[in-house]
mmCIF file of the C-alpha atoms, coordinates in Angstrom:
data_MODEL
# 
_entry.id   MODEL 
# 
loop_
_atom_site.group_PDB 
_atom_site.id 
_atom_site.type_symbol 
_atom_site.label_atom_id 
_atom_site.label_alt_id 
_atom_site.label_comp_id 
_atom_site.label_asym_id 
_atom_site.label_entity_id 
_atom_site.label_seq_id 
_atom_site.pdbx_PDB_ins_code 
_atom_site.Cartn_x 
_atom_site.Cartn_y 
_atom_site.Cartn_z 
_atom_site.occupancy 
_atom_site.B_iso_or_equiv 
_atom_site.pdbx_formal_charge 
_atom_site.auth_seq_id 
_atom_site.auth_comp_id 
_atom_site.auth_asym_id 
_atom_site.auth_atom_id 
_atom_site.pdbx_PDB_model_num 
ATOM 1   C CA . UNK A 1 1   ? 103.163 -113.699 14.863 1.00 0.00 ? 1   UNK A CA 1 
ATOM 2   C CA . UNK A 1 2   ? 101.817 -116.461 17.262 1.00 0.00 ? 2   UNK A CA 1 
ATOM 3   C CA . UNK A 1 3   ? 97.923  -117.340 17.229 1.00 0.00 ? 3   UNK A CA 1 
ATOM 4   C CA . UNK A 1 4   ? 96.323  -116.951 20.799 1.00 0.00 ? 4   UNK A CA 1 
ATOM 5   C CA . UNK A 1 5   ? 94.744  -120.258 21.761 1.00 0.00 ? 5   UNK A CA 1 
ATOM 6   C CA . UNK A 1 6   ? 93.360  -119.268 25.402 1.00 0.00 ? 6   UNK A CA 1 
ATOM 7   C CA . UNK A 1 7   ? 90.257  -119.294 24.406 1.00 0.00 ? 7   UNK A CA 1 
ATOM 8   C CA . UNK A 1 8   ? 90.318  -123.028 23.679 1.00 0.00 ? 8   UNK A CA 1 
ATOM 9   C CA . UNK A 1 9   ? 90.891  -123.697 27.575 1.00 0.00 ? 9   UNK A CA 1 
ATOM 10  C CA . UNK A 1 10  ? 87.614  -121.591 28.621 1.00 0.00 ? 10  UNK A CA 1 
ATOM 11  C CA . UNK A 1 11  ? 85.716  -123.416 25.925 1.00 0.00 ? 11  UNK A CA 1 
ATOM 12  C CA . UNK A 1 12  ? 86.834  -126.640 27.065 1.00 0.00 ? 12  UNK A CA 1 
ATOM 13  C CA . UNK A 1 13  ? 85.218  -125.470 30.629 1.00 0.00 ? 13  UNK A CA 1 
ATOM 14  C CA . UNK A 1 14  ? 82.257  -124.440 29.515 1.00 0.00 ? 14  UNK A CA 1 
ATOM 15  C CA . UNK A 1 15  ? 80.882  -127.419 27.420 1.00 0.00 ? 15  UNK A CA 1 
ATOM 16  C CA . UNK A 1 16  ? 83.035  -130.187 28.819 1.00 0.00 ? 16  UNK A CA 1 
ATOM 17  C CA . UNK A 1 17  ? 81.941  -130.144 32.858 1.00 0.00 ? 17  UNK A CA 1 
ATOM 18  C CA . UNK A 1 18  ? 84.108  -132.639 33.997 1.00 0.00 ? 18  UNK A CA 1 
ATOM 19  C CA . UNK A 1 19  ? 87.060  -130.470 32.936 1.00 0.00 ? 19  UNK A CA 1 
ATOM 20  C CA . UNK A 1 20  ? 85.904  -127.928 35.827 1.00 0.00 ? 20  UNK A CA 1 
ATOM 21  C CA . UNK A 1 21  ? 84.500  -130.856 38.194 1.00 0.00 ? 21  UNK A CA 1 
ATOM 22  C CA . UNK A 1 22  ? 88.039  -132.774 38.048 1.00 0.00 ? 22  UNK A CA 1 
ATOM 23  C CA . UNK A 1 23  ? 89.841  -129.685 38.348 1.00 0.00 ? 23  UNK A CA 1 
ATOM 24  C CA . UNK A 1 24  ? 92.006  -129.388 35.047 1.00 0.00 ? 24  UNK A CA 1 
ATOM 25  C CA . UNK A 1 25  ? 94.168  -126.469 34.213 1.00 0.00 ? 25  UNK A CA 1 
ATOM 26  C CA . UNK A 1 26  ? 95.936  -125.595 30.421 1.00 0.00 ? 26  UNK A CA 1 
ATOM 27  C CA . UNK A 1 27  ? 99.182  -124.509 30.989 1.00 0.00 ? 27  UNK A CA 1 
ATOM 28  C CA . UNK A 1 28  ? 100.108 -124.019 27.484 1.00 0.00 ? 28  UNK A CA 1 
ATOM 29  C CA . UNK A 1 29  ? 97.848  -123.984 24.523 1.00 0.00 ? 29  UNK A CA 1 
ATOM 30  C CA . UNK A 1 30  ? 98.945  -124.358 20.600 1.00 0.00 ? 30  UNK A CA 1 
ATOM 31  C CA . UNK A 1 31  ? 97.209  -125.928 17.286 1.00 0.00 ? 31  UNK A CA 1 
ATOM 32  C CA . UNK A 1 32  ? 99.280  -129.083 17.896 1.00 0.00 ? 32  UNK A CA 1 
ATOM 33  C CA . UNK A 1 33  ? 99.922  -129.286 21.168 1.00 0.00 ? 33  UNK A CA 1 
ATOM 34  C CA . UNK A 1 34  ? 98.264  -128.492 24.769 1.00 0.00 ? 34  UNK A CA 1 
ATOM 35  C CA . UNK A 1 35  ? 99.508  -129.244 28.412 1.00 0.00 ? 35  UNK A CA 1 
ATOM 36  C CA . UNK A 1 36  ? 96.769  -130.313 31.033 1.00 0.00 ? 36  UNK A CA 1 
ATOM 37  C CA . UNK A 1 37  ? 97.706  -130.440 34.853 1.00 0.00 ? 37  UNK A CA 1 
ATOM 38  C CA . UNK A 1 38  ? 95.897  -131.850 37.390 1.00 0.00 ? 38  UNK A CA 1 
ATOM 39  C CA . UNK A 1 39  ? 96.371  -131.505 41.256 1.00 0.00 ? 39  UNK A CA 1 
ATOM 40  C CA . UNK A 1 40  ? 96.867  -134.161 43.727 1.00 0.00 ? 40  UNK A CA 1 
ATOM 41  C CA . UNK A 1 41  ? 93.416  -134.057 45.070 1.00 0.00 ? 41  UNK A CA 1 
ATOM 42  C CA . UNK A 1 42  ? 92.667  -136.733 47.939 1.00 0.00 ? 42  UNK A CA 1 
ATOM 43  C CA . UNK A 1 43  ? 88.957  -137.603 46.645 1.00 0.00 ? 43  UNK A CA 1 
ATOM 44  C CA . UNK A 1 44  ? 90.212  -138.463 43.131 1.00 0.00 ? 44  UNK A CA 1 
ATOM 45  C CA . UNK A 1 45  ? 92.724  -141.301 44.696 1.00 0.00 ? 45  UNK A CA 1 
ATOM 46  C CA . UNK A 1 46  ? 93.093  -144.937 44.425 1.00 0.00 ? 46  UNK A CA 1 
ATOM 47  C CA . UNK A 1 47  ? 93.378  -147.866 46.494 1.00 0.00 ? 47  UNK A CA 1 
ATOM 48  C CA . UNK A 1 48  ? 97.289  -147.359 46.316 1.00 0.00 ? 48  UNK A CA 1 
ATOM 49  C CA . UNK A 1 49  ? 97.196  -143.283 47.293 1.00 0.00 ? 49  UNK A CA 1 
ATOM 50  C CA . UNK A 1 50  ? 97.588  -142.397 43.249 1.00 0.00 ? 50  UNK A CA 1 
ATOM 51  C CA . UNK A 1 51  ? 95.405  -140.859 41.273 1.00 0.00 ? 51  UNK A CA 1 
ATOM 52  C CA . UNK A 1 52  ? 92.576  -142.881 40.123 1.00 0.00 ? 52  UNK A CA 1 
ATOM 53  C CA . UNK A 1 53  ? 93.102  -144.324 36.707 1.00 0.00 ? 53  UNK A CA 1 
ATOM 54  C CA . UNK A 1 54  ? 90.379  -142.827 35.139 1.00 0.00 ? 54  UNK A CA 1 
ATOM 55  C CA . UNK A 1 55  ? 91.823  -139.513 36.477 1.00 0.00 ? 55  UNK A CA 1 
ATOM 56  C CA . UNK A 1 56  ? 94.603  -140.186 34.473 1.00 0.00 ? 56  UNK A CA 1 
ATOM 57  C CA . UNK A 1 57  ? 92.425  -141.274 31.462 1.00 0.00 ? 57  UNK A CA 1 
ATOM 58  C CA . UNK A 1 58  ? 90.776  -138.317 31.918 1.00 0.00 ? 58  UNK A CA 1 
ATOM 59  C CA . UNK A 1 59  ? 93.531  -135.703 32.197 1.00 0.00 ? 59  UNK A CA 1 
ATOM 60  C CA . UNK A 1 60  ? 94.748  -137.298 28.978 1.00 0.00 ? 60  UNK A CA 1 
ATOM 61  C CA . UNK A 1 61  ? 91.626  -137.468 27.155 1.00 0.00 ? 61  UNK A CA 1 
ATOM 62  C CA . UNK A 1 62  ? 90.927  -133.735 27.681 1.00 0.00 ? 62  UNK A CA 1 
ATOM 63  C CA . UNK A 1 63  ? 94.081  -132.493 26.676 1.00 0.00 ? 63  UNK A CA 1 
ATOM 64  C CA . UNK A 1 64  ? 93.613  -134.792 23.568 1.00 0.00 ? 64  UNK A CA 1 
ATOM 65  C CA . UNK A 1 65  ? 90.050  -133.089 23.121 1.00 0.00 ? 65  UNK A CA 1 
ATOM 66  C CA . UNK A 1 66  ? 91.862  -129.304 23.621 1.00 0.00 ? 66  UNK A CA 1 
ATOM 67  C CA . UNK A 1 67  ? 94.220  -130.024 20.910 1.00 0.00 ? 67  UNK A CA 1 
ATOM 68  C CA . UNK A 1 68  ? 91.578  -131.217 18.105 1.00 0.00 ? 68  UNK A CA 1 
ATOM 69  C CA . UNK A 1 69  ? 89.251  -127.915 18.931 1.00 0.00 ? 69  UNK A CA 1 
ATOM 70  C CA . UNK A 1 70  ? 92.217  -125.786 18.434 1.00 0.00 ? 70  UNK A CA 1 
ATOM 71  C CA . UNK A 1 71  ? 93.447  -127.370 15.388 1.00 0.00 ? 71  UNK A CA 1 
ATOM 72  C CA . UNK A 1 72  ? 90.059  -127.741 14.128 1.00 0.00 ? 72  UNK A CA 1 
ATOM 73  C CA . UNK A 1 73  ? 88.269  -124.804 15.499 1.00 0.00 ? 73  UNK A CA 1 
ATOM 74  C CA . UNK A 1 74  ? 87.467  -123.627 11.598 1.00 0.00 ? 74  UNK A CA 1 
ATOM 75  C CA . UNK A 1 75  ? 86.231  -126.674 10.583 1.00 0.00 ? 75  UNK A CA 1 
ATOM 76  C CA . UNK A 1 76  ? 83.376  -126.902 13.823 1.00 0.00 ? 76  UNK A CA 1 
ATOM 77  C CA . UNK A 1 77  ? 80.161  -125.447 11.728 1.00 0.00 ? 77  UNK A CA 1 
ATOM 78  C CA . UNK A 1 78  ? 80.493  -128.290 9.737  1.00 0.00 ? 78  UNK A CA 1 
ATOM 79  C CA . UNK A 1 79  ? 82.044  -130.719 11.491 1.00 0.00 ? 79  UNK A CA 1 
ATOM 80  C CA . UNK A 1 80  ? 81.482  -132.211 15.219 1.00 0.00 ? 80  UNK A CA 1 
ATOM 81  C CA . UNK A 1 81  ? 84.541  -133.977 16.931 1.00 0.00 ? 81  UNK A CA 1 
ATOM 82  C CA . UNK A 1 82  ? 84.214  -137.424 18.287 1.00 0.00 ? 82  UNK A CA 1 
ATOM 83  C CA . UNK A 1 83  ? 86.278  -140.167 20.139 1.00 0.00 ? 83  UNK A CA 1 
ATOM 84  C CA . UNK A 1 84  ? 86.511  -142.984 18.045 1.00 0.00 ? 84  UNK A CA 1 
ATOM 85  C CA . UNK A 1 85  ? 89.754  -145.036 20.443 1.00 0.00 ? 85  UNK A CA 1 
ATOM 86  C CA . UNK A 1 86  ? 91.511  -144.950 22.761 1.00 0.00 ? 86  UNK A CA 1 
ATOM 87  C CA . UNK A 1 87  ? 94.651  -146.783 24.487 1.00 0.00 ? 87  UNK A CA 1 
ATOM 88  C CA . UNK A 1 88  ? 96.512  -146.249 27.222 1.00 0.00 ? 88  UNK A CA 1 
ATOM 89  C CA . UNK A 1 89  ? 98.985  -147.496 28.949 1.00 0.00 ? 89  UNK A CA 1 
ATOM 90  C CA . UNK A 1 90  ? 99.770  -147.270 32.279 1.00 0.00 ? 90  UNK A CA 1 
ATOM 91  C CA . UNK A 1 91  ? 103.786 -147.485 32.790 1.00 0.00 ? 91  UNK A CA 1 
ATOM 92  C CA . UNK A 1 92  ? 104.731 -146.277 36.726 1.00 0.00 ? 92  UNK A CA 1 
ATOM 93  C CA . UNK A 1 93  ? 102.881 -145.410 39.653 1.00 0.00 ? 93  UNK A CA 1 
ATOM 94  C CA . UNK A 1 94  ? 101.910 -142.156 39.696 1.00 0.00 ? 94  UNK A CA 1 
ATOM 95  C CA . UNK A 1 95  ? 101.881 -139.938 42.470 1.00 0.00 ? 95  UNK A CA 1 
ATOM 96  C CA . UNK A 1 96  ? 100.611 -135.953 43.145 1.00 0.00 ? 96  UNK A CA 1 
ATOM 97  C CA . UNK A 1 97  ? 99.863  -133.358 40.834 1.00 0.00 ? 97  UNK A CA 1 
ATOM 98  C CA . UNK A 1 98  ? 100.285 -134.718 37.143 1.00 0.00 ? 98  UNK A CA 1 
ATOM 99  C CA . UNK A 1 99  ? 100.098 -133.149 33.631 1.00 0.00 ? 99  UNK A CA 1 
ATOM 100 C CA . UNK A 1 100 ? 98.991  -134.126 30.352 1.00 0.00 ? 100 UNK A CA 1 
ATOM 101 C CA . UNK A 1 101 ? 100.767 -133.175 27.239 1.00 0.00 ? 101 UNK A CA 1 
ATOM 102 C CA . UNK A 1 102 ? 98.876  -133.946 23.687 1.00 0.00 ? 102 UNK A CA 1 
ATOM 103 C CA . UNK A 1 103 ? 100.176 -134.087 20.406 1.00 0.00 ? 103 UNK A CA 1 
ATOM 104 C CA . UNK A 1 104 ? 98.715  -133.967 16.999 1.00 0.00 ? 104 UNK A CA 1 
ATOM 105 C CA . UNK A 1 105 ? 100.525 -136.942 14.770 1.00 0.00 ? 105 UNK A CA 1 
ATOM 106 C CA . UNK A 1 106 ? 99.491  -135.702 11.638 1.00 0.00 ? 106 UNK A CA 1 
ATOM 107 C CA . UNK A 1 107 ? 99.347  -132.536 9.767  1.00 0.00 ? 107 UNK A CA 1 
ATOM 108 C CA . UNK A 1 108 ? 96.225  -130.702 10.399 1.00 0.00 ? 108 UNK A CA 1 
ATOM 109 C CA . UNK A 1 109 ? 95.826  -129.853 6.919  1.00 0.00 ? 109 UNK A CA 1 
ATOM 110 C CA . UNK A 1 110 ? 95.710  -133.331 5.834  1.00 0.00 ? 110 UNK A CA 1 
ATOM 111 C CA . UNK A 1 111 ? 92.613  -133.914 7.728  1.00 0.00 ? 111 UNK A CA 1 
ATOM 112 C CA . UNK A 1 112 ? 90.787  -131.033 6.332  1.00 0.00 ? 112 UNK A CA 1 
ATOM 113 C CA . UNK A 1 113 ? 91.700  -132.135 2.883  1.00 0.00 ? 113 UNK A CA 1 
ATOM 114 C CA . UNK A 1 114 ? 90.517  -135.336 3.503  1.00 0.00 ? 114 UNK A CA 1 
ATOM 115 C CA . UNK A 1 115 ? 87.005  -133.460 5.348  1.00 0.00 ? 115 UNK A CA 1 
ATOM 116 C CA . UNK A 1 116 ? 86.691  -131.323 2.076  1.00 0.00 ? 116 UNK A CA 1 
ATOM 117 C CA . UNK A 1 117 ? 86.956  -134.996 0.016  1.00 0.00 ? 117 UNK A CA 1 
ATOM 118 C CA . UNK A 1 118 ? 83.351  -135.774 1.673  1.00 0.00 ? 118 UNK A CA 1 
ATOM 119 C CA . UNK A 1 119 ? 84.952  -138.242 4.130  1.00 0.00 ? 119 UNK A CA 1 
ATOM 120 C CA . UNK A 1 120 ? 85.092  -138.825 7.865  1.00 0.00 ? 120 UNK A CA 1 
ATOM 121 C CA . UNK A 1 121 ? 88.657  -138.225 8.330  1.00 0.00 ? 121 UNK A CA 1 
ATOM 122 C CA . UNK A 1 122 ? 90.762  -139.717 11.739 1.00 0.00 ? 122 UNK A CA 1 
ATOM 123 C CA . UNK A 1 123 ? 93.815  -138.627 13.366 1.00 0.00 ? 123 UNK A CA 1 
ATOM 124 C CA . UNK A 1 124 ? 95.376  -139.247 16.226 1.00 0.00 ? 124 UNK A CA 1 
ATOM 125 C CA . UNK A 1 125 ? 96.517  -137.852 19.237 1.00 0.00 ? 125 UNK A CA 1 
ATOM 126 C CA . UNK A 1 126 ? 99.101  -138.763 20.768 1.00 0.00 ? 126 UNK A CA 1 
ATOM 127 C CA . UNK A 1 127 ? 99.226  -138.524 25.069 1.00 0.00 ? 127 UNK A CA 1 
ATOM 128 C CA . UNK A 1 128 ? 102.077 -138.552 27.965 1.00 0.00 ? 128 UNK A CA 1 
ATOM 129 C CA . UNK A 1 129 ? 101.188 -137.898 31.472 1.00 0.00 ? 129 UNK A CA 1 
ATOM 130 C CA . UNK A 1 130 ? 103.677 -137.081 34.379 1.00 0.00 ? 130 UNK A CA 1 
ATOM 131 C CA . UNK A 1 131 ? 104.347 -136.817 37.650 1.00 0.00 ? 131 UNK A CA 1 
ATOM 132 C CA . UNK A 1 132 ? 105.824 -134.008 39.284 1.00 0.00 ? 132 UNK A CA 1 
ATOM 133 C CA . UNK A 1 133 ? 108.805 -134.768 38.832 1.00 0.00 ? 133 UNK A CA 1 
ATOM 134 C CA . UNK A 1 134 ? 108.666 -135.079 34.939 1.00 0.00 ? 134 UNK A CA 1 
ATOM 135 C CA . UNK A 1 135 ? 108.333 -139.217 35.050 1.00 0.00 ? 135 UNK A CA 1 
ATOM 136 C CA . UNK A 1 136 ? 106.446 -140.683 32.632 1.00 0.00 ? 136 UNK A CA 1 
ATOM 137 C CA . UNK A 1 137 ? 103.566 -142.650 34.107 1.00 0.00 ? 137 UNK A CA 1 
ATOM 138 C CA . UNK A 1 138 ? 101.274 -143.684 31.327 1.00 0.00 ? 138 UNK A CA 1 
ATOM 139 C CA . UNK A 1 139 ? 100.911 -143.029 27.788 1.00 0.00 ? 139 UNK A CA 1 
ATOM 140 C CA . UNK A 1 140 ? 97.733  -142.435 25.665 1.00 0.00 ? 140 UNK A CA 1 
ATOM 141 C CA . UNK A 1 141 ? 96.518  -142.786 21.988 1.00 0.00 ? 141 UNK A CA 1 
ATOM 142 C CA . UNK A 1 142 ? 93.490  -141.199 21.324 1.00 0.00 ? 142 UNK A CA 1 
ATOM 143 C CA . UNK A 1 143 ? 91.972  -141.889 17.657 1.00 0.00 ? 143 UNK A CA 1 
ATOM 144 C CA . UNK A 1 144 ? 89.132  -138.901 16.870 1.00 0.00 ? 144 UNK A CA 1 
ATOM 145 C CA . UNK A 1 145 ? 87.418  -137.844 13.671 1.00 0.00 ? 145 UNK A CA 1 
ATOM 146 C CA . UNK A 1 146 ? 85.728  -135.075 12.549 1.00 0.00 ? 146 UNK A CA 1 
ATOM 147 C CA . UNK A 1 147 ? 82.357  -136.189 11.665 1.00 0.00 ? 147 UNK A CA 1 
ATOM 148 C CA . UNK A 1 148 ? 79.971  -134.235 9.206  1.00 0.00 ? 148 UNK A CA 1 
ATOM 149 C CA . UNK A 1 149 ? 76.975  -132.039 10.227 1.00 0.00 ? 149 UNK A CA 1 
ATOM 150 C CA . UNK A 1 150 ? 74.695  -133.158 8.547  1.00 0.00 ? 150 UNK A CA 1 
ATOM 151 C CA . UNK A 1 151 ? 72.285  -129.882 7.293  1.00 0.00 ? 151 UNK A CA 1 
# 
């Protein structure tokens, strides 16, 4: 039986606002892995008619973001998500609508383990955006950790 993750994309709307603002859409949803696209809007262009690097940064980022709340959504009451790096790499000109995919690179149980220890555990995400055409234009690492509530 497969786990339905849709709500992850409407909370990602509601308490992210640039999400909306920029236009983002989840195309596909899991605990390790979540698809972002992104039209080819005209305002959110570069000098070179591309999206705008932060765009892409952006795109990528949120689709990193999607993927730790729905592999961590049962750890959220006592644990808050945070950015602690990220890298990217831009590898072609990109042009039009793009998309986002994100990967977990570590087994989600291992950071819960490590969260039960009593520490501030990290993991990575790991980020590809594309062009229309499937091209890979940049790639992302995105380091986050789940950092205590404190009571």
């Amino acid at each position: 039986m497969s786990i339905d993750y849709g709500w992850v994309a409407d909370a990602m709307k509601q308490t992210v606002p640039w999400v909306s603002t920029a236009g983002v859409e989840f195309t596909e949803v899991a605990a390790d892995r979540v698809v972002c696209a992104l039209p080819d809007l005209e305002h959110q262009r570069n000098h070179v008619g591309g999206p705008h690097a932060a765009v892409m940064f952006g795109l990528a980022e949120t689709a990193s973001g999607a993927v730790g709340l729905a592999s961590f959504a049962q750890q959220m009451e006592r644990a808050t998500p945070l950015v602690v790096s990220s890298e990217i790499r831009y590898k072609k000109l990109a042009k039009g609508p793009l998309t986002a995919e994100a990967v977990l690179t570590r087994p989600a149980a291992d950071v819960v383990a490590e969260l039960d220890a009593g520490t501030r555990p990290e993991f990575a995400v790991a980020c590809t955006i594309r062009n229309g055409d499937g091209v890979t234009t940049a790639e992302m690492t995105v380091v986050w950790t789940l950092r205590p509530n404190r009571g």
